[in-house]
RODO-2510 file (C-alpha; in nm, 4 decimals, decimal comma):
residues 354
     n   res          X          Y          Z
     1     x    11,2658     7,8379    11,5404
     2     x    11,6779     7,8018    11,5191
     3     x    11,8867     8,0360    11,2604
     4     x    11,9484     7,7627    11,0772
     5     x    11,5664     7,6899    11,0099
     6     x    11,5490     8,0071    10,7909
     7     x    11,7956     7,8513    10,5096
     8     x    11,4612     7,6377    10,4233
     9     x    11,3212     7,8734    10,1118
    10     x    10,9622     7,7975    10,2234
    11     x    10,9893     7,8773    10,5831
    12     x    11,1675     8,2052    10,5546
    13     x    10,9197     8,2817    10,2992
    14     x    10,6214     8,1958    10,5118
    15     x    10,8207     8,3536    10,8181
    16     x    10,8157     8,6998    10,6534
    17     x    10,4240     8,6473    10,5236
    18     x    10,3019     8,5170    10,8596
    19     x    10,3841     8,8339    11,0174
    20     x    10,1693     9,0361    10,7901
    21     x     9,8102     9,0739    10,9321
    22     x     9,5407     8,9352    10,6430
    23     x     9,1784     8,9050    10,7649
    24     x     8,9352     8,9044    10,5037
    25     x     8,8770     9,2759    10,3491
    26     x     9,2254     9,3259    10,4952
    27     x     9,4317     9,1735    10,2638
    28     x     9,5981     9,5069    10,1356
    29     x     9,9341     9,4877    10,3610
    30     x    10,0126     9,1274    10,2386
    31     x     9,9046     9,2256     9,9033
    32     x    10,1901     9,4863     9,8556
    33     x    10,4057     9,2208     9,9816
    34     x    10,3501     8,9831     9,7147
    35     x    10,3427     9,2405     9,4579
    36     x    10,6964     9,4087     9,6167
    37     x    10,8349     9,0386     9,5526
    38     x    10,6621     9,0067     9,1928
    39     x    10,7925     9,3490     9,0632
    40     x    11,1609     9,1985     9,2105
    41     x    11,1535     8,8688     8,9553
    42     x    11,0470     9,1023     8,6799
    43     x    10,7178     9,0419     8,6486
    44     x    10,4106     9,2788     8,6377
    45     x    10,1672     9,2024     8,8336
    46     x     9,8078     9,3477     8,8666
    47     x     9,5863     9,4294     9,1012
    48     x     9,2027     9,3832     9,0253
    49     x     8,8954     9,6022     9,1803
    50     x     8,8314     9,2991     9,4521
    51     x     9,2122     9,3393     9,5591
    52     x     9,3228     9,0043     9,4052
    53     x     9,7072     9,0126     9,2509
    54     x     9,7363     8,8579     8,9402
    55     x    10,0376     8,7487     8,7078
    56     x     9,9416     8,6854     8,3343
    57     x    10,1620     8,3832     8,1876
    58     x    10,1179     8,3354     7,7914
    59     x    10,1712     7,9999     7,6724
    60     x    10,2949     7,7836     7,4145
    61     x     9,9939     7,7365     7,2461
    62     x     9,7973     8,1007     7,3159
    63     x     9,4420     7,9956     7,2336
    64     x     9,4357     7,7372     7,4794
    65     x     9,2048     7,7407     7,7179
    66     x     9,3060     7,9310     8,0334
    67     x     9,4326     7,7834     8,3477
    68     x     9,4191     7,9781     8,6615
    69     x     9,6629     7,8972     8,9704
    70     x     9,5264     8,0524     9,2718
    71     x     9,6366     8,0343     9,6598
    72     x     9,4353     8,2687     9,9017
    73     x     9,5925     8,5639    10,0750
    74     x     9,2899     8,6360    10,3721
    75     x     9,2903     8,4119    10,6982
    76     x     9,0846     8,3637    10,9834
    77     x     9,0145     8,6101    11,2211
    78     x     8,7698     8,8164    11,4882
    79     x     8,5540     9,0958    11,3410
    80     x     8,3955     9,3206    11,5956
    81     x     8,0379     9,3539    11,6427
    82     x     7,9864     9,6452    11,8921
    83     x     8,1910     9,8642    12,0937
    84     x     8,0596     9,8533    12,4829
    85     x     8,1079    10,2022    12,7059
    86     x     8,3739    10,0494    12,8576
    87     x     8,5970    10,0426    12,5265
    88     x     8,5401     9,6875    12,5681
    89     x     8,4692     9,4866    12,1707
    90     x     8,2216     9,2122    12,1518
    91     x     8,3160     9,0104    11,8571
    92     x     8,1929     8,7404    11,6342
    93     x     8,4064     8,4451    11,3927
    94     x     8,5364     8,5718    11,0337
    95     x     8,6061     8,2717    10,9034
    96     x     8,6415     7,9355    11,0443
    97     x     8,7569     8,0345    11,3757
    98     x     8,5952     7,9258    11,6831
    99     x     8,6536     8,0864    12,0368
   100     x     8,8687     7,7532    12,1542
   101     x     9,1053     7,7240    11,8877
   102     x     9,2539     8,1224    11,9067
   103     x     9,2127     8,0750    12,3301
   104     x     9,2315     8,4143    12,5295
   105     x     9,5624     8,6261    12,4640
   106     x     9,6384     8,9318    12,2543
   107     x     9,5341     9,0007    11,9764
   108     x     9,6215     9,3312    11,7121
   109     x     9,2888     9,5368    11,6348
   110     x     9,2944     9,6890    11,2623
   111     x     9,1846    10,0133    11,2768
   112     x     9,1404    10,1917    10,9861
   113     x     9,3882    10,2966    10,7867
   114     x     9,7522    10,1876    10,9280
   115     x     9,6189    10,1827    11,2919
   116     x     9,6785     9,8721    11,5082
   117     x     9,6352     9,8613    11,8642
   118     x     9,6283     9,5525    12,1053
   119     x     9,3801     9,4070    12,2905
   120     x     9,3718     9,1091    12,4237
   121     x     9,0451     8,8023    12,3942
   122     x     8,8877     8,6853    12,7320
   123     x     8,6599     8,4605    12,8081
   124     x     8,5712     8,5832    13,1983
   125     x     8,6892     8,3758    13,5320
   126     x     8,7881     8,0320    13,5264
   127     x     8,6609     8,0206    13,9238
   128     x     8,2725     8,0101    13,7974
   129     x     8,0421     7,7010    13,7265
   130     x     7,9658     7,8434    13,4067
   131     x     8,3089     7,8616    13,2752
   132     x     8,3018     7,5517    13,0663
   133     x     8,0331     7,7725    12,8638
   134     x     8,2639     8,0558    12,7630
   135     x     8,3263     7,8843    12,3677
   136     x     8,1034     8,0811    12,2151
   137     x     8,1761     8,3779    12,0411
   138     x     7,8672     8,5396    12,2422
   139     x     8,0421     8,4428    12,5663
   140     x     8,3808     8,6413    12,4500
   141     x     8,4867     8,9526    12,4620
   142     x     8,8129     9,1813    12,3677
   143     x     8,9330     9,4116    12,6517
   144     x     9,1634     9,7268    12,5203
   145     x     9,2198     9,9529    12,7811
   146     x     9,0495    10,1890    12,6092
   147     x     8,7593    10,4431    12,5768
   148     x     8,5248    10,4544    12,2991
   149     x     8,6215    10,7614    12,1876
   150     x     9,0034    10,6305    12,1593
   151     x     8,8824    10,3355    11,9980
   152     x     8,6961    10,5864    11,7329
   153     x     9,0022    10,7457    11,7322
   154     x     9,2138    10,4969    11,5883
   155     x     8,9719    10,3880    11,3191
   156     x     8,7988    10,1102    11,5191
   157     x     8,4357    10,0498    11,4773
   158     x     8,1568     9,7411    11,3896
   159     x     8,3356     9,5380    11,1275
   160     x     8,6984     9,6078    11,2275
   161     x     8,9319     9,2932    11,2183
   162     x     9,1529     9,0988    11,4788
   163     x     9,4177     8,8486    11,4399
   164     x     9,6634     8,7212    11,6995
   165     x     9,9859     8,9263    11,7352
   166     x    10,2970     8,7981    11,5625
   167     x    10,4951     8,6990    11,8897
   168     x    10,2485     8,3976    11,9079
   169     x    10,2098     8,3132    11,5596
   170     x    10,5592     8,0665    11,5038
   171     x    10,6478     7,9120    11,3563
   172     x    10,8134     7,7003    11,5110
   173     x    11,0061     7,3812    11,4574
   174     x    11,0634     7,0269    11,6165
   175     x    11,0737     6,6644    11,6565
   176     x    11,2845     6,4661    11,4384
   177     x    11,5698     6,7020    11,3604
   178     x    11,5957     6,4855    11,0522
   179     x    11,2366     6,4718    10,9672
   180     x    11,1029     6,7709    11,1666
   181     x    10,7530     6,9170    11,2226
   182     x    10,6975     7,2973    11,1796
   183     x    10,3925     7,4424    11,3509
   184     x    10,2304     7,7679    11,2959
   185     x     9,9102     8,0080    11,3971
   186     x     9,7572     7,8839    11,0505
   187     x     9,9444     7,7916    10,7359
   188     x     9,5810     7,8627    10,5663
   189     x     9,7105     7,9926    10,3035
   190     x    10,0082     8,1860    10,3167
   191     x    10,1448     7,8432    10,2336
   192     x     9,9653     7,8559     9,9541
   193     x    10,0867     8,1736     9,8589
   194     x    10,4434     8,0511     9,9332
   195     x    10,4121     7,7285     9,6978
   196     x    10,3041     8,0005     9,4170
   197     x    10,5552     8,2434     9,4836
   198     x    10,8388     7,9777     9,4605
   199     x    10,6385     7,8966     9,1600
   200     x    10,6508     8,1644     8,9911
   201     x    11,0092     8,2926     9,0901
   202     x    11,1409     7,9510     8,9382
   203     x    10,9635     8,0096     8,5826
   204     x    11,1328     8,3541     8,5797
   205     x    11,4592     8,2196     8,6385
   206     x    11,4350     7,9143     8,4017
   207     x    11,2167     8,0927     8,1410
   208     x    10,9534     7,8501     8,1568
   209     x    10,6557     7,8991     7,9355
   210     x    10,3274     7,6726     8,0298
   211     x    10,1291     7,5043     7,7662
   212     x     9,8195     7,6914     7,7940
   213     x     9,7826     8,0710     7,8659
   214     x     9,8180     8,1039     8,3035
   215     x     9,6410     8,3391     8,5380
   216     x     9,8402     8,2877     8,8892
   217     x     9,6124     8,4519     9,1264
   218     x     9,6687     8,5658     9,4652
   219     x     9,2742     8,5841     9,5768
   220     x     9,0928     8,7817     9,8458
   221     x     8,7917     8,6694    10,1044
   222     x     8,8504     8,3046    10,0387
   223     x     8,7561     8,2418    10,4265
   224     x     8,4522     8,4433    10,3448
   225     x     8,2983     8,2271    10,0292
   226     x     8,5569     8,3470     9,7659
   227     x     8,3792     8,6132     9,5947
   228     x     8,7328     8,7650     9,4691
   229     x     8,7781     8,4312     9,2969
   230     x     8,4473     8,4219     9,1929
   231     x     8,4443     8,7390     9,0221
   232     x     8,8146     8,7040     8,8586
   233     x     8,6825     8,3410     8,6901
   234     x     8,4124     8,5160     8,5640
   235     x     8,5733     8,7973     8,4051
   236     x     8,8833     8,6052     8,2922
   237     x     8,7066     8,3001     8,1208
   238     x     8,9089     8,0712     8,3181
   239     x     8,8456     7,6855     8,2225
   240     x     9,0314     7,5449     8,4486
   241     x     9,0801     7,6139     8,8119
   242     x     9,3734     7,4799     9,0373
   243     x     9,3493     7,6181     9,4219
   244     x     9,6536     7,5820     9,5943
   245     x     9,5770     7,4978     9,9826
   246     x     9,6108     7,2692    10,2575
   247     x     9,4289     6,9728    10,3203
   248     x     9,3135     6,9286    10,6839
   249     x     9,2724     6,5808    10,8892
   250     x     8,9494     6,5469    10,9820
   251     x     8,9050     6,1885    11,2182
   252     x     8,7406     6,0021    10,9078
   253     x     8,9999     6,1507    10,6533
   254     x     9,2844     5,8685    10,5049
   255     x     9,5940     6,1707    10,5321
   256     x     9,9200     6,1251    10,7049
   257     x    10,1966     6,3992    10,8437
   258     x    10,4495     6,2127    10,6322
   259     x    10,5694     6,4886    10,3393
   260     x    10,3499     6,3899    10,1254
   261     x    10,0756     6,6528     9,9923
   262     x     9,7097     6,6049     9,9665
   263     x     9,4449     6,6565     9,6975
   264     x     9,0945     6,7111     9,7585
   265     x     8,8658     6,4515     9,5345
   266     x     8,5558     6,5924     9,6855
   267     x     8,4281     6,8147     9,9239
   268     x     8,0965     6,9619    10,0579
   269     x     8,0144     7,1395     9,7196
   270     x     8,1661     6,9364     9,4229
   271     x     8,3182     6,6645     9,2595
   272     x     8,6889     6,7672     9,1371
   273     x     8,8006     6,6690     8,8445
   274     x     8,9021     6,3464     8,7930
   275     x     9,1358     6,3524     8,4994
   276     x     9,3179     6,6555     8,6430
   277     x     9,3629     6,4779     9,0044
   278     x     9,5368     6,2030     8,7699
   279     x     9,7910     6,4578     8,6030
   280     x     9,8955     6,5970     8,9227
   281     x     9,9461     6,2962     9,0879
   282     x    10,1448     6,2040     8,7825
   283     x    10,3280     6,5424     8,8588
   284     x    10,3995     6,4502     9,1558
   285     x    10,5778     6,0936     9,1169
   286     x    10,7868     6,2765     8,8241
   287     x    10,9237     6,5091     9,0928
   288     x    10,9951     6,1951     9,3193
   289     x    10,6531     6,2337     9,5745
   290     x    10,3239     6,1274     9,6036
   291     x     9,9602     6,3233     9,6377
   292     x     9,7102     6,1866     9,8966
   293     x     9,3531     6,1607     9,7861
   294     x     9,1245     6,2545    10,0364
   295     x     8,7266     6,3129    10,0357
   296     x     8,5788     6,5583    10,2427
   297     x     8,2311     6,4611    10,3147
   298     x     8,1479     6,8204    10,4960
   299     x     8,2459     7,1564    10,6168
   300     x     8,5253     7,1949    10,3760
   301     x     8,5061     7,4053    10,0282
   302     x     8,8116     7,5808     9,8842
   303     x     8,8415     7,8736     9,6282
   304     x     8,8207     7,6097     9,3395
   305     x     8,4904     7,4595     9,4402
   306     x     8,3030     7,7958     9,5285
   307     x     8,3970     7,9081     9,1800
   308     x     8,2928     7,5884     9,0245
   309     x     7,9097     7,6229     9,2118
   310     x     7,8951     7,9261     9,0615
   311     x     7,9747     7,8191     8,6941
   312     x     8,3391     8,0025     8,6748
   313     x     8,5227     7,7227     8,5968
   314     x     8,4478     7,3993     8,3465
   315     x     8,7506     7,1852     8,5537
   316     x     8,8930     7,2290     8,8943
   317     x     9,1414     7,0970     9,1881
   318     x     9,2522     7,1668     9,4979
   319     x     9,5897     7,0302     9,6443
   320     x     9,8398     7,1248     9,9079
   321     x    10,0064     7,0676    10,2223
   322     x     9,8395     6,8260    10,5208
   323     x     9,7847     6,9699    10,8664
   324     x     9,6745     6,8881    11,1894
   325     x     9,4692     7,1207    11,3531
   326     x     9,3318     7,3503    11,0728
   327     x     9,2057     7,6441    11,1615
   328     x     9,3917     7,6379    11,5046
   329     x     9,7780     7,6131    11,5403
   330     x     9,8704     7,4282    11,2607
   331     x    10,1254     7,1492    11,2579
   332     x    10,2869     6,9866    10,9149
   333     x    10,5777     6,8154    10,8245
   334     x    10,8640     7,0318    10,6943
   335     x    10,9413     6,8377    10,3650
   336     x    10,5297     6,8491    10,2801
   337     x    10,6594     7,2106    10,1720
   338     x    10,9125     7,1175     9,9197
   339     x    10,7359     6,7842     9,7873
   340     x    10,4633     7,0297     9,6794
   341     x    10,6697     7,3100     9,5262
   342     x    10,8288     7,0227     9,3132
   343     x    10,4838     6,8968     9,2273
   344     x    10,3601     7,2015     9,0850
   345     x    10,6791     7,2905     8,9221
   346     x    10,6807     6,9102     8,7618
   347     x    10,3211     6,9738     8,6273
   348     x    10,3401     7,3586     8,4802
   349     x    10,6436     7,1798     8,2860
   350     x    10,4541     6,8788     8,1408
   351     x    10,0824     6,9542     8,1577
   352     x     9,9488     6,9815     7,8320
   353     x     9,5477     7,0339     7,9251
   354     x     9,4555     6,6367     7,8617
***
């Protein structure tokens, strides 16, 4: 990525989140992040007892029923399963990540506390018959130079966390200079988070009051089945539910890397709403753009439709940016980023609850 890349608000926003480490459970370091940046624009944010951060918005008309913007901080990772004599750390998916997406390379170990040490995922000789096998998390393994009682040492045991280390995260930036790409070890979701933060910063600045009473919500353990969203819809009597996320491209699905955001109609667990796809696709030609329908027929749920198969929301949708290669090293088009902040700022203006 060039200098001159960082004068795009979204990217050096995302730059400085991407190189916080935020597997599920661990979402504590990017947490204080967002909260740092909150406390800056003058709001005051909470934190809840599943870790979520949340920003309370009243609105014009107070007994409204409450809408709740959300955007996930947790992404995919490794979680170690047993510690070998050797120091060596078998290790299984948390998340959506499969052994051929990540590929072997380093990776930071979280210990506990503020420990991180560096290991680095292998999948044994590529000189072997059997080396086409080694995509399974059973056929991995993290070497760390290390003995076991190190390893206890720094606060590593069962259920310790992995993600790859931030010199191979990105992002990074080409193509069209005019048009360009960005790509990235996962935009899922700090780019979420990003679109929310820009969000929110904005309604500081401009004093903008939404219609109905807002929860913005910066949720834990999406990539786990979303129980901090879960339990914060249940406690907050939240009626409506917007996630804010990316859409991945899946052969079958109708999406194109052209700027424009997605917005989930349907996925594995629910029907969105209808009427509230219409008002932010109405959002979204006010600020100049267009949304995407897409349907995802399986393996694809977001915070939004967990909490709605639980009964913690009455209304929900899900809409973001479009990327190639979820779950892997991500790829969208720069100006998806911008098209989307204007979309949500376009419908927290105008949306009235219809």
């Amino acid at each position: 990525m060039h200098s001159q890349d960082l004068a795009d608000p979204a990217l050096r926003l995302f730059t400085e989140l991407l190189s916080v480490p935020a597997p599920s459970g661990r979402e504590e370091r990017i947490a204080a992040v967002i909260r740092a940046k909150l406390e800056d624009w003058g709001y005051q944010p909470e934190t809840d007892g599943s870790g979520n951060v949340l920003v309370r918005l009243p609105g014009q008309k107070p007994d409204a029923p409450v809408c709740c913007l959300a955007a996930h901080m947790d992404e995919i990772a490794l979680v170690v399963t047993r510690i070998e004599p050797n120091g060596t750390l078998r290790v299984d998916r948390s998340g959506g990540l499969n052994p051929w997406k990540i590929g072997e390379g380093p990776v930071e170990i979280m210990g506990d506390g503020e420990t991180r040490i560096i290991g680095v995922l292998s999948m044994g000789s590529g000189h072997s018959e059997s080396a086409a096998a080694g995509t399974k998390w059973a056929d991995t393994w993290v070497i760390t130079g290390l003995s076991p009682r190190q390893l206890q040492e720094a606060g590593v045991r069962p259920g310790s966390t992995a993600v790859p280390v931030r010199e191979g995260r990105g992002p990074v930036v080409f193509g069209d200079p005019s048009d360009p790409l960005v790509a990235a070890w996962t935009f899922d979701d700090r780019m979420g988070c990003v679109a929310l933060l820009r969000l929110l910063e904005t309604m500081r600045a401009q004093a903008i009051v939404p219609y109905r009473p807002t929860l913005a919500a910066f949720t834990v353990h999406e990539e786990g089945g979303s129980p901090g969203a879960k339990a914060l819809a249940h406690r907050e009597g939240v009626e409506t539910f917007i996630s804010i996320d990316g859409c991945p491209m899946p052969a079958d699905a109708p999406l194109q890397l052209d700027g424009r955001p997605g917005i989930w109609s349907k996925d594995r667990l629910a029907h969105y709403d209808q009427r509230l796809l219409v008002a932010l696709c109405r959002a979204a030609r006010l600020a100049k753009t267009e949304l995407q329908p897409v349907v995802y027929a399986e393996g694809a749920a977001s915070d939004a439709s967990l909490v709605y198969s639980v009964g913690g929301a009455q209304r929900i949708a899900c809409l973001g940016h479009v990327r190639e290669n979820s779950h892997g090293y991500e790829v969208a088009r720069l100006a998806v980023f911008e098209n989307l902040y204007r979309t949500l700022l376009q419908f927290i203006r105008t949306w009235q609850g219809e």
